[in-house]
N, C-alpha and C positions, 0 to 999 in steps of 0.2 A: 338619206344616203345609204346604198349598201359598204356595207363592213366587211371584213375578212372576217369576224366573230358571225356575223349571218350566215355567211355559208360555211363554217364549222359548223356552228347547230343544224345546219338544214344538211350534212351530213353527218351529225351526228344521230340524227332522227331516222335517218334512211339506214343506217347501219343497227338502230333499237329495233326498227320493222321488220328488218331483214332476220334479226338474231329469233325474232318474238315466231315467224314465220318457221324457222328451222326448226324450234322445239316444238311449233303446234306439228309441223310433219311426220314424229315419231306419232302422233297417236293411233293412225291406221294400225300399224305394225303391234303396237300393244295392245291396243282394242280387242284385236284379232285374236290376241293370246289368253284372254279371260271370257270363260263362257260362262255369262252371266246375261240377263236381261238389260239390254243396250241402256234402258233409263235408270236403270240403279246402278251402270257405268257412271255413266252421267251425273246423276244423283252423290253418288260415293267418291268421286274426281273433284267434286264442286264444293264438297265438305272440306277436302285434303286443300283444294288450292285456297277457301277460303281464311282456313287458319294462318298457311301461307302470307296471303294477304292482309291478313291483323295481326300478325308481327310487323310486317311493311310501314304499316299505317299508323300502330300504336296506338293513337287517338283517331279513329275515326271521326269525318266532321259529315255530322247530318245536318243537311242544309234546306232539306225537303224542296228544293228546286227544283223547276220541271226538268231540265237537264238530267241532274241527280237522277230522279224520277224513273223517266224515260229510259237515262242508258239502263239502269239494273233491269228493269222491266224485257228491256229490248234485247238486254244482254241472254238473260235466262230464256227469252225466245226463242233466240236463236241457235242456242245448245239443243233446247227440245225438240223443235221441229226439226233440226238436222236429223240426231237421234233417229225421230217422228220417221223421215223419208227414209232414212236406210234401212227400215223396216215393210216401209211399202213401196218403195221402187230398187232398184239396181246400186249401191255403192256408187257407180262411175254416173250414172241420172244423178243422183243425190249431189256429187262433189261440181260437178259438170254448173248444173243449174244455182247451187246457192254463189260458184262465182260469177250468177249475174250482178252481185253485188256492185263491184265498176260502175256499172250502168246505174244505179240507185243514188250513190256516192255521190255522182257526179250530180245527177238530179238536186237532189236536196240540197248539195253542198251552195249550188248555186241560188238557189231559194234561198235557204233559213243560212246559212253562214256568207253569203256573197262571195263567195271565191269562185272567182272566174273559169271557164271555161275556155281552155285554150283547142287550138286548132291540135296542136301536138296531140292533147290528152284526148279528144274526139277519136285517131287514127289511133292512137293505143291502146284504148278501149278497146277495137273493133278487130284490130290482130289479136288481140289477148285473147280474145272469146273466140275469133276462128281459130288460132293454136290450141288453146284447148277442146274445142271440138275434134281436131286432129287428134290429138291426145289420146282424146276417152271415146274416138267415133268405133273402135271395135268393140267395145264392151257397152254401147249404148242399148237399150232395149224399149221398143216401141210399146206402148202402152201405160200400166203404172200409173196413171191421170192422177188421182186424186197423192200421191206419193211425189213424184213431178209438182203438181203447185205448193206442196208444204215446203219440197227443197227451193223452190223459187221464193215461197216466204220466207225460210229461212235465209236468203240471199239480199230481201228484201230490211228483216232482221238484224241482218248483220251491218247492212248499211248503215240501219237506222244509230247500232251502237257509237259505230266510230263517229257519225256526225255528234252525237250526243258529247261523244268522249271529248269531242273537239271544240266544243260549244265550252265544257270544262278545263278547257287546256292549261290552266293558271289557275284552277279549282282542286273539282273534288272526285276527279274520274275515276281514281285508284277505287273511290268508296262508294261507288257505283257499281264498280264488277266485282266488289266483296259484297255487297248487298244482293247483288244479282246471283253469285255464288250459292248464297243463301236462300235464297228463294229459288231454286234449281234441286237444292238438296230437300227441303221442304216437299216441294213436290212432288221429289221422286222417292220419296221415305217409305208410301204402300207397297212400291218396289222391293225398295232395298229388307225390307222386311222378310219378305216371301224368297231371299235368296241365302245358300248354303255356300257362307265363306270359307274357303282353303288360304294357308299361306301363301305358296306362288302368285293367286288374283289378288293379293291386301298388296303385294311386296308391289303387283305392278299398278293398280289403282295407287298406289301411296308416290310411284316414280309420275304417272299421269298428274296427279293433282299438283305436286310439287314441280314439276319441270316444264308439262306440257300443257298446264293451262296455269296454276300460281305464277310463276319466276317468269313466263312468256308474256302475260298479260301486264305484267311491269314495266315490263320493255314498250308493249304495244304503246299503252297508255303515255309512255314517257317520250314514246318517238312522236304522238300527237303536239306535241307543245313545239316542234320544231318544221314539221311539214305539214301538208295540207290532208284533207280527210280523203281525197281523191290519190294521192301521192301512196297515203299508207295504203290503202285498199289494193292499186295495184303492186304493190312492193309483196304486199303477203301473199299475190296467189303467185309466186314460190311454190305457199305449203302442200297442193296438191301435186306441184309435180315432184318436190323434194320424199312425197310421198311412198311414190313407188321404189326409191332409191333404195330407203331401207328395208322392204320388203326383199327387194333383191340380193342383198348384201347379206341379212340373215337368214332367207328360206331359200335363197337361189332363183325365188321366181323374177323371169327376166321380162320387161316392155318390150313389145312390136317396136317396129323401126319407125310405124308412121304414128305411134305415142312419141320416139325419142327425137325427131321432128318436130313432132307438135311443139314439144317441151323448149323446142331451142327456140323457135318460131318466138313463144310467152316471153322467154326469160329479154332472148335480145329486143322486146319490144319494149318490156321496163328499164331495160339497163338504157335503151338507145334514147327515151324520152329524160331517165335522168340526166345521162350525157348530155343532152340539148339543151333541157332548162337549164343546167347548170352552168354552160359557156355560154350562154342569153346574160345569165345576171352577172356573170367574169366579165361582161361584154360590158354589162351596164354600171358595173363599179370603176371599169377604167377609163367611161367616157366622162366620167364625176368626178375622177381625180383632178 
């Protein structure tokens, strides 16, 4: 039987996704302000959220499970090849393409986790990904191929984390993205080596690791144990259009009309599929009473 305690939690999870989503958005905006070599961003972020994350955790539990496994793996993936693509294609290709994630989510979730596939999440998908084509279609740029499939791996990536994460939901996912933390800053250490640190880029690397990848990925993690792996995925791409918000706000630079479109097109496509699952199971808790 549904509970009134079920869907507290299954809105307490969409409000963890949501929070986790508004703090990965500030990182455009800060990124932009440290010129440094994008993977010893990366690298240097990964260090700050991982300490972060071993306070959280206190005792990490290595369980060497594939889950385990996989998310740190999958996680540190897909920081890279992000990174990876914003280097060989266009920021708006890069951000555009890794939220094919949806599409991935949905794939595997139904595969390796059995969570259905509803008609709803099919049409939400499919606005999601034409709004943000509206979005980022003026700043899209033809070409970039090999930069273009890494953002698509990383979207691929990204998938792969939150199913992982989900697969741990009553686990060990927090020690999954401290480990993948970890192995992100490892790899990007011949980086971080060959770079000339200033105060201003540690002040804002130190708010990136703590805010917008540490204390976000708590939330993320935390809103898995309440909603589905397909549910979080569309809840967080928010982050790229909460994106441009704060570019605007602090440099003045302003989005096209048919970005600010796009944007509205995304957002009411997630609010509108919550709204419905959520009077479905209101529906189906007072037919049980």
């Amino acid at each position: 039987m549904l509970t009134h305690k079920t869907l507290s939690d299954r809105y307490k999870g969409i409000l963890y996704a949501a929070i986790a989503a508004l703090m990965w958005s500030s990182g455009g905006l800060l990124i932009k302000l440290i010129d440094w070599n994008p993977i010893a961003i990366a690298g240097s972020r990964s260090f700050i959220a991982a300490i972060v994350l071993f306070i959280y955790v206190r005792k990490p539990k290595i369980t060497k499970s594939k889950s385990q496994i996989i998310g740190a793996c999958a996680y540190s993936a897909t920081v890279i090849c992000f990174v990876v693509a914003n280097k060989l294609t266009t920021p708006a290709n890069a951000i555009l393409l890794q939220f094919t994630a949806p599409i991935f989510v949905a794939i595997l979730g139904a595969w390796l986790l059995k969570e259905k596939i509803k008609g709803i999440d099919i049409v939400a998908i499919i606005v999601v990904f034409l709004g943000m084509l509206l979005f980022f279609v003026q700043n899209l740029i033809p070409g970039h191929a090999l930069g273009n499939i890494i953002a698509i791996l990383s979207g691929f990536f990204l998938a792969s984390t939150t199913v992982a994460f989900r697969f741990q939901k009553d686990g060990s996912a927090i020690e999954s993205t401290l480990f993948g933390n970890i192995l992100t800053f490892i790899i990007a250490l011949p980086f971080i080596f060959k770079t000339s640190f200033d105060i201003s880029s540690v002040i804002l690397i130190l708010i990136l690791g703590l805010f917008q990848l540490g204390i976000s990925y708590i939330f993320y993690v935390n809103s898995l144990k309440y909603i589905t792996a397909l549910e979080a995925i569309l809840i967080t791409v928010l982050e790229p259009l909460l994106n441009p918000l704060w570019v605007f706000l602090f440099t003045g630079e302003s989005p096209n009309l048919l970005s600010i479109f796009g944007g509205i097109i995304v957002i009411c496509a997630v609010i509108g599929r919550g709204i419905y699952i959520s009077k479905k199971e209101i529906n189906k808790e007072s037919c049980q009473i």
